[in-house]
N, C-alpha and C positions, 0 to 999 in steps of 0.2 A: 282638557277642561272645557266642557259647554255653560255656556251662560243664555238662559231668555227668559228670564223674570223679572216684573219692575216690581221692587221692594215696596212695603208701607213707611209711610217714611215722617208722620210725625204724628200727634197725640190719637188718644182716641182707635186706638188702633184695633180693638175687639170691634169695633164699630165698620169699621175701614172693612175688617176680612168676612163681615156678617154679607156684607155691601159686597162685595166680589164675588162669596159664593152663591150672592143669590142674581147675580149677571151670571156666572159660571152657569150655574140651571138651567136660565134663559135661553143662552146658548146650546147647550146642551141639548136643551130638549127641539129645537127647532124653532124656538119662536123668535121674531125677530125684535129687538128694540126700540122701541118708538123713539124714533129719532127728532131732534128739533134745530133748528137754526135761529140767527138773529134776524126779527123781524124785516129788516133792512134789504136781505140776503134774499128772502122771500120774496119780498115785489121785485128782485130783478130775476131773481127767477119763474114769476111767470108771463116776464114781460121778454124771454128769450134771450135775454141777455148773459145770464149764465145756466150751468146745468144742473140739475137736480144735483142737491146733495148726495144721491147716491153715488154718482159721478165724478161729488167731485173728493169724498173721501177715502183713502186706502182700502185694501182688504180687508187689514187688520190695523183698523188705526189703535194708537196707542191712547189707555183709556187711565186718566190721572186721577186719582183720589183726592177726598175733599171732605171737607166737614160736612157741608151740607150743597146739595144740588143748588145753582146759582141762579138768578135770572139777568137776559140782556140789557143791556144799555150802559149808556154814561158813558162819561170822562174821565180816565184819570190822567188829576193832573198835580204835575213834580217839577222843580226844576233844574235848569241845568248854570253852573259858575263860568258863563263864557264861553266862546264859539268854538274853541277848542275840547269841551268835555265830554269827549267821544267814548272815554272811560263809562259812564253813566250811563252810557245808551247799550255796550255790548253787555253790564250790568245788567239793564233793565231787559233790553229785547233781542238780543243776538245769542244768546246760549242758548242753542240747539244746534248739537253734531250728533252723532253716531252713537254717542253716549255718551251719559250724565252721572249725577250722583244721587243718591238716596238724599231725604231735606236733612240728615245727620251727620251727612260728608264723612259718610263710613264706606260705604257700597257702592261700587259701579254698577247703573243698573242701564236696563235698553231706550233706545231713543230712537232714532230713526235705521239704528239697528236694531233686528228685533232679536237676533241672536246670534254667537259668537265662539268660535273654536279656539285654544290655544296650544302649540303644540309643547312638548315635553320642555327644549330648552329655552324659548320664550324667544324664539327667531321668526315662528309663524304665527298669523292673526288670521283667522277665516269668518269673515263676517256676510251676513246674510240681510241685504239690507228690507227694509218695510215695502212690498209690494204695492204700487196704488198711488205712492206721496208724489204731489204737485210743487211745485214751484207756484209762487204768485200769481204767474201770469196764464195758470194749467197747463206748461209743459211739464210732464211726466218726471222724476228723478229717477235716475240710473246709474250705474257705473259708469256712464259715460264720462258722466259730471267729475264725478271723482277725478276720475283720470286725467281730465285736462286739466283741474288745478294741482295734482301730482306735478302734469307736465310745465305750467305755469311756473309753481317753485322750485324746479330742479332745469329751468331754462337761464341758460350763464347770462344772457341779457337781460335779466327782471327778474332773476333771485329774490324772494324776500328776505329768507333766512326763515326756518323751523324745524320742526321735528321731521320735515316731510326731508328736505335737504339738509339736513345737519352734518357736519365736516367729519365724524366720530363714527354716527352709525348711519346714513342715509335709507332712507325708504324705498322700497321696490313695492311697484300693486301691478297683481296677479289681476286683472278680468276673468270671471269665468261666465259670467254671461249677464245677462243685463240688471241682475238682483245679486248677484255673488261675485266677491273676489277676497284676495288675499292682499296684505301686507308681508311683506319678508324684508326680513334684515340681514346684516351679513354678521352682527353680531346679539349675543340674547339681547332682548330690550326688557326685562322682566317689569319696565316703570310705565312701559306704553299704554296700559289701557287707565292708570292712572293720568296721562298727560290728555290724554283725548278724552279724557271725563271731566279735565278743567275747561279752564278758557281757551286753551290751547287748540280745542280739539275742533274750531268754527274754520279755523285755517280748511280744513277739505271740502268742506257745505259751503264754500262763501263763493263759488264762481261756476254758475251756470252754461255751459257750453256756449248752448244754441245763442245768447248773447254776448255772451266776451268772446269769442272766438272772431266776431267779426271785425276786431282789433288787432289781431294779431298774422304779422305775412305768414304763415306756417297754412292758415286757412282762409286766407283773403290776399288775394294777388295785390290788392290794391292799397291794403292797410296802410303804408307810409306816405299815398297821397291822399288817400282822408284823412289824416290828422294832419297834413299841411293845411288842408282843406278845410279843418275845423279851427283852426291856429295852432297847432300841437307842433315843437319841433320832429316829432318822433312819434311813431305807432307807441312805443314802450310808454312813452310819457302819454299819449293818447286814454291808451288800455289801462294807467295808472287813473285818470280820472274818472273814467269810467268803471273801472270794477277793481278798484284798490282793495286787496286782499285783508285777511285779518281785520282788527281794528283800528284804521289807520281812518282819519277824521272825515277824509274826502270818501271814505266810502259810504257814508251814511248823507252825502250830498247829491247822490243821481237818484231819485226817483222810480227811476225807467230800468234800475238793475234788481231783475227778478231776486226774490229770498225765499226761505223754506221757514220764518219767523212769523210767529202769531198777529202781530201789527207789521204793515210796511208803512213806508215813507211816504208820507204829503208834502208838507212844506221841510224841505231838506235844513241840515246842518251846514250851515256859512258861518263865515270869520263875522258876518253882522247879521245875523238872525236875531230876529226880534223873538220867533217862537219857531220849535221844533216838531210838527204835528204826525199821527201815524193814525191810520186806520186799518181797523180788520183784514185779515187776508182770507179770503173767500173762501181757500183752496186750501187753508188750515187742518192738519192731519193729524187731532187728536181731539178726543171726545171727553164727555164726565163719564158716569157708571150708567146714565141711562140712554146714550149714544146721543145726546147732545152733541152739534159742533162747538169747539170751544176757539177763543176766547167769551166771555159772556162779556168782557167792559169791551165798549164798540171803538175807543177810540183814547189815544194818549195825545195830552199837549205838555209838553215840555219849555216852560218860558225862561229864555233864558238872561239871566242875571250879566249888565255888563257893571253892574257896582258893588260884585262881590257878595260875600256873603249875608251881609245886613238886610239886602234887598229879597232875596228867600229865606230869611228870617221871620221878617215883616210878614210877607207872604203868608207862612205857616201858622201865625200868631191870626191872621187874620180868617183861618178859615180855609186858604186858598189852593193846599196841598196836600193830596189826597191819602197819601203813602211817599214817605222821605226819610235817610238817614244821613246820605252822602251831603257835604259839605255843613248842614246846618246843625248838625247834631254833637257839638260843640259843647265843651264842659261850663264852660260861661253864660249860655243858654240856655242848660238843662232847668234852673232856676224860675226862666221868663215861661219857658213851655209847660215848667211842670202847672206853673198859675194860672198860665190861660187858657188851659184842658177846656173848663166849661165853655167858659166864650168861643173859645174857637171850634170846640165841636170836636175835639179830638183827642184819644188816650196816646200815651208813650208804650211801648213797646220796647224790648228787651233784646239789646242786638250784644254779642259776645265777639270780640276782637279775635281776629286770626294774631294781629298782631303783636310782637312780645314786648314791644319797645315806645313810648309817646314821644319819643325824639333818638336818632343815630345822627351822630356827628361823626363824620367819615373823613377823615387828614388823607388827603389824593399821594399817595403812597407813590405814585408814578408822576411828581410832580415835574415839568420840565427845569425849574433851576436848581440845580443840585444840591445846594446848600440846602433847601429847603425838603428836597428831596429823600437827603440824609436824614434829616430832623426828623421828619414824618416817620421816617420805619426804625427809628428807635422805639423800640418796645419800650424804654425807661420815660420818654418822652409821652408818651399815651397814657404811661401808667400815671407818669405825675398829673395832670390834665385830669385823671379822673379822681383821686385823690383830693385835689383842688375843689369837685360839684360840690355845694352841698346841696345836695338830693330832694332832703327833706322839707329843705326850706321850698325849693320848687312844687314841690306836690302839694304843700300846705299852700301856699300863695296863688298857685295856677290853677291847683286841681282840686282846691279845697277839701283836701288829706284824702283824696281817692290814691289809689295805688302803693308802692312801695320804691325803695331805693332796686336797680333793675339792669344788670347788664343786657346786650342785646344778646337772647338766647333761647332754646325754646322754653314755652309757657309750661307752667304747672299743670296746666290739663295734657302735656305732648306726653308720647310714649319716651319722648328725649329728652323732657325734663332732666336738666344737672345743678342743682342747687349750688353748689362750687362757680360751676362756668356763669352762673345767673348772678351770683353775688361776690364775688370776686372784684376786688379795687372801688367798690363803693361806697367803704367810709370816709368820708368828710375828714380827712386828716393834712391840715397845710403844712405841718413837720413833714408828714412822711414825702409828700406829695414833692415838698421841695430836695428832699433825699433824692428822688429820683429825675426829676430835674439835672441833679450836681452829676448823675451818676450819665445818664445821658448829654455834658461835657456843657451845659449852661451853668455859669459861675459868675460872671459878671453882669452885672447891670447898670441900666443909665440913671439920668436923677428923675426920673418919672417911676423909677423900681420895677422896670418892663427888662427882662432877659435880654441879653445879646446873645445873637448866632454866632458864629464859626467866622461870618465874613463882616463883623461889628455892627454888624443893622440889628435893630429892636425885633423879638419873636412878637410876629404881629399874623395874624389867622383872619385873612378875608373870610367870613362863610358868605355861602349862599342859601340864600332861603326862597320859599313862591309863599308869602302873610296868605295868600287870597286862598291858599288851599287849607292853610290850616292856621289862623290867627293866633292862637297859643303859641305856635311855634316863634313867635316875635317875642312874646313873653316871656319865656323859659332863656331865649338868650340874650333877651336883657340881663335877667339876674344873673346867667352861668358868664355874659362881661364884666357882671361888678366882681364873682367871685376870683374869675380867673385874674384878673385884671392885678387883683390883691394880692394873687400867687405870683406876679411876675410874667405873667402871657397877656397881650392885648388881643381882644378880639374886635375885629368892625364888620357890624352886619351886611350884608348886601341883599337885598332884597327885590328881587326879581322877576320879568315873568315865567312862566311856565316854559317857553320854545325856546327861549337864551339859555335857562337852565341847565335845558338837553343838549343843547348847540354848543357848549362851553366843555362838553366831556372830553371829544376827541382833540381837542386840542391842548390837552394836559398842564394849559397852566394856571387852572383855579385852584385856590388854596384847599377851601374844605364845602363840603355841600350837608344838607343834613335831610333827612326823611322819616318818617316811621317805620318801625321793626317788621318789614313783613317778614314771614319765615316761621312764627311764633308757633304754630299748631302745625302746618303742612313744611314742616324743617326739610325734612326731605325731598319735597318736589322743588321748595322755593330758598336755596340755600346761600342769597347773593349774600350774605354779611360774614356767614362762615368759613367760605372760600371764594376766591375769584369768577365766580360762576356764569355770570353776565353783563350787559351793557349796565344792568341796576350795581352791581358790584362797583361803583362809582370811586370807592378809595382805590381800586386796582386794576382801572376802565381798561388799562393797555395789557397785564396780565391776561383778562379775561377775554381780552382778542384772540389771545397767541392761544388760549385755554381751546375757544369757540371755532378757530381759523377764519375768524373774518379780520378785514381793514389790517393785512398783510403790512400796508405803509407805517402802520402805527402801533401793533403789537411788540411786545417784547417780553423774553423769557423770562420765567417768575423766578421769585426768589425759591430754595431747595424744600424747604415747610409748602409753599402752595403747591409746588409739581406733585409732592408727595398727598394732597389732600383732590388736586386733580387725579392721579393715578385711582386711587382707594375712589373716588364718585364714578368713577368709566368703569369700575368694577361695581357698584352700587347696579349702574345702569343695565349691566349684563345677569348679574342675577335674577337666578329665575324665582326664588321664594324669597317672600318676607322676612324672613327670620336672620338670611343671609344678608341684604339690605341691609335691615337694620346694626345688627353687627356690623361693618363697613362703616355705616353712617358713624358711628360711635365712636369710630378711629378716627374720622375726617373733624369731627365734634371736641375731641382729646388734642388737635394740634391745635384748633380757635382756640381751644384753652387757654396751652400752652402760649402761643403768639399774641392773642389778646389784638387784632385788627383795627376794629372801633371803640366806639366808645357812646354806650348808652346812658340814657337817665334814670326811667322810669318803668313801671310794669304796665301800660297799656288797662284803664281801667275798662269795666264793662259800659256800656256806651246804649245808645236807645234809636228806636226809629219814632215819627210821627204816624201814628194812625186814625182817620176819619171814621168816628163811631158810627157812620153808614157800610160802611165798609167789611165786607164780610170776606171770610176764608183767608184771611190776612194772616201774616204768621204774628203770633203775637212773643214768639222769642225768636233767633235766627245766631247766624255765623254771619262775620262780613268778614270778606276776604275777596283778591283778585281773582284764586284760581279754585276759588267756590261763588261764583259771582251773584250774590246777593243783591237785592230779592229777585233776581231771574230764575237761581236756585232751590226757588220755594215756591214755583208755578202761580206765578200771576196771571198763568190762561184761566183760574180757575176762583180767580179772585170779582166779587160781584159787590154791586152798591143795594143795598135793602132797600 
């Protein structure tokens, strides 16, 4: 199977392929494209400073469709919820690898690959990457690069953890010269070119040789006395701040660490940044249809909120935000935005949730004290707990009657759609609810009418929540303490920040955590609720070690339903067609059924962005989702201010 076509990928599209075959002519016939840059670009090019755009664009750069041809300049400006929302930034400017998806998150199409082999069983990947592309700083991109972040994450001293060293099927790359090489597995990967079409896929593009390398002893004799020398106990910790791999916070904090992303870094990401600013990359290797260099917005500033979300509220209301959906696009606010369109100069826009669920309550199934532990993995005991919501009352109170009663499963738009597994234990029934209560071995209570456990203490469910990510979610369990509360469960909120949250997994003794349904549409790449899948798999954090083979200390064998839902996905992963996949998936899908893990509320309503009526080539509907990362997804190189 060859692939090197980049799809059309959103409306307009008679218009789009009129627009390609009259560049194709162009081409064609020998005439060359009048090329343009940002005026900025200009005077340092002919002040010597940089080289002609011919120089500094690929062979074949890769050329992105558009509504209409853009013009330079400007700011956009967004903001970000505290110094840790590194999320928003690999959103907004780090998606570009090897390959991407069509704006419909159907299609993998080419990126800085411009095209790609596959062999019969889905063990080989022969990719041919874009001849010509720069790094930031104009050293050349090659196989080189690759190679040492291959060697990077499959080095036992600074492992990240990915698809590149995964414990299951590990990565092998082929060089075959300084534009070609291969991927090999030891076993089919039939999911690979969908994981490196996600978010996933920046893990190989994210470390430049010729600058990280001089972090590590393997190519500097001297590595471990420059980072004594810089204060670092260790080159590993050294080479961690400097060129921390993936999306990890501190990598978007060096400046000085070359990217292959349309904006780089100015003013870096800190624990106290006031603002997060980025400017064009010179050496930016993708054009419009008339060989334009693109980005055409010259510059992003990202301000970042230390008072939550009210403060890019504000912001938005006033004017101040150019294109936004992350954090402020809130059901409670949809109201203030939809009123202040005129004043503030801006329309809403139509974003469509990846995910299935507006709240998972996840009971830590690997709880460290047993009694509780027990509790948690009674199926009877989850099923009374949802019995107990009433649903309705939350979506008419919270969500002002958007959505419906909604187990966590895939969404009506999924190919996985199961009406059954979606609606399954969410009638509002306190009879039944307390049936299975009794039947899960709670029969006594104290004179507060709160259950007693096995060891005569009250069933009391610490959660944890992060208000600052999602302020509904304080609201939703308020009302799900009054209800539970009536049924005989105490719930006390705990309220958190975001780095505790995480920090509390591996030690297995928080009661229950809660999140939104991702999985809803991309069930199959993103499967933490249906099986033990991941570190996100939060009810089965230690399952999903023994599942991943990491933190060996703190794994432990799952119960006989997860092994059998792990075996049937490491078959998911080795098939080579779709059809096979899916089938697989279906069986892994048929035991969440059956088992019933968490426990949802809601169906995840559709949801909006703000958009600045200057603002053109914006998408005016979209997907949000992690591993379609929206709006980086929908090419904001190509996005311009009128």
């Amino acid at each position: 199977m060859k692939h090197s076509s980049f799809g059309p990928s959103r409306g307009q599209l008679s218009l789009r392929l009129a627009g390609a075959v009259a560049v194709a002519a162009l081409l064609a016939a020998g005439q060359a494209l009048a090329a343009g840059q940002a005026p900025a670009l200009e005077a340092m090019v002919a002040s010597g400073e940089l080289p002609p755009l011919e120089e500094r664009l690929p062979a074949n750069p890769l050329v992105v469709p558009a509504d209409a041809i853009g013009t330079y300049g400007g700011t956009w400006r967004m903001g970000l919820n505290g110094g840790g929302d590194n999320g928003l930034i690999v959103k907004t400017v780090a998606y570009d690898s090897l390959v991407r998806y069509d704006h419909e998150w159907k299609t993998v199409v080419p990126n800085l690959a411009e095209s790609w082999e596959v062999n019969a069983d889905a063990t080989e990947f022969t990719f041919k990457l874009r001849e010509g592309v720069k790094w930031s700083d104009g050293t050349p991109l090659t196989t080189a690069d690759l190679a040492f972040a291959v060697e990077m994450y499959q080095d036992p001293d600074y492992a990240a953890g990915s698809w590149i060293d995964n414990k299951n099927n590990p990565a092998t790359m082929e060089v075959i010269d300084d534009y070609n090489f291969k991927f090999k597995f030891g076993k089919p990967n039939g999911m690979f070119m969908e994981t490196i079409a996600g978010v996933d896929g920046i893990h190989i593009t994210s470390l430049q040789k010729a600058y990280c390398s001089q972090f590590h002893p393997t190519y500097n004799e001297n590595a471990e006395a420059d980072a004594k020398a810089a204060g670092f106990d260790s080159w590993a910790l050294y080479l961690q701040d400097r060129c921390a791999w993936g999306w990890e916070t501190i990598r978007f904090a060096n400046p000085d660490l070359p990217s292959i992303y349309a904006w780089v870094i100015e003013t870096p990401l800190t624990a106290n940044a006031q603002r997060v600013t980025w400017k064009r990359n010179p050496y930016y290797w993708k054009t419009d249809a008339e060989g334009n260099q693109l980005p055409y917005i010259d510059a992003l500033d990202m301000r970042v909120s230390q008072g939550g979300v009210e403060e890019l509220t504000l912001a938005a209301l006033n004017g101040e935000i150019d294109f936004q959906e992350r954090h402020i696009a809130t059901t409670t606010n949809k109201p203030l935005f939809f009123d202040g369109q005129e004043a503030g100069g801006y329309h809403l826009g139509e974003v469509i949730p990846s995910a299935s669920n507006t709240l998972v309550l996840q009971l830590n199934l690997n709880h460290l004290d047993p009694v509780k532990r027990e509790l948690y993995q009674n199926k009877d005991f989850r099923i009374g707990i949802s019995h107990a919501i009433d649903r309705q009352e939350i979506i008419d109170v919270v969500f002002t009657g958007q959505g419906e009663p909604f187990q966590v499963a895939p969404r009506p738009e999924s190919n996985f759609y199961d009406e059954e597994l979606a609606k399954q234990y969410t009638e509002f029934d306190p009879d039944l609810a307390a049936e299975h209560f009794a039947a899960a071995g709670l029969t006594e209570k104290n004179g507060d009418g709160i259950y007693l456990a096995s060891d005569g203490n009250p069933v009391k469910i610490t959660v944890d929540v992060i208000s600052a990510l999602r302020p509904e979610w304080i609201d939703m369990l308020e009302i799900m303490q009054l209800q539970l509360g009536a049924a005989g469960v105490e719930i006390e909120l705990n309220n958190i920040d975001r780095t505790l949250f995480y920090e509390k997994r591996p030690a297995g003794e928080f009661d229950a955590q809660v999140w939104a349904g991702d999985g809803g549409i991309e069930a199959l790449q993103e499967p933490r609720y249906y099986f033990p899948f991941s570190d996100e798999s939060v009810w089965a954090y230690r399952w999903a070690q023994w599942f991943n083979g990491t933190r060996p200390e703190i794994a432990e064998e799952p119960a006989d339903w997860a092994k059998q839902q792990m075996d049937l996905y490491n078959q998911v992963r080795a098939a080579a067609t779709p059809e096979a996949r899916a089938d697989l998936f279906n069986q892994v899908l048929a035991i969440t059924k059956e088992e019933f893990p968490v426990i949802g509320v809601s169906l995840m309503p559709n949801s909006y962005s703000i958009i600045r009526n200057n603002l053109k080539n914006a998408p005016e509907s979209m997907f949000n989702a992690w591993l379609f990362p929206t709006p980086a997804s929908m090419d904001p190189t190509v996005w311009y201010f009128e």
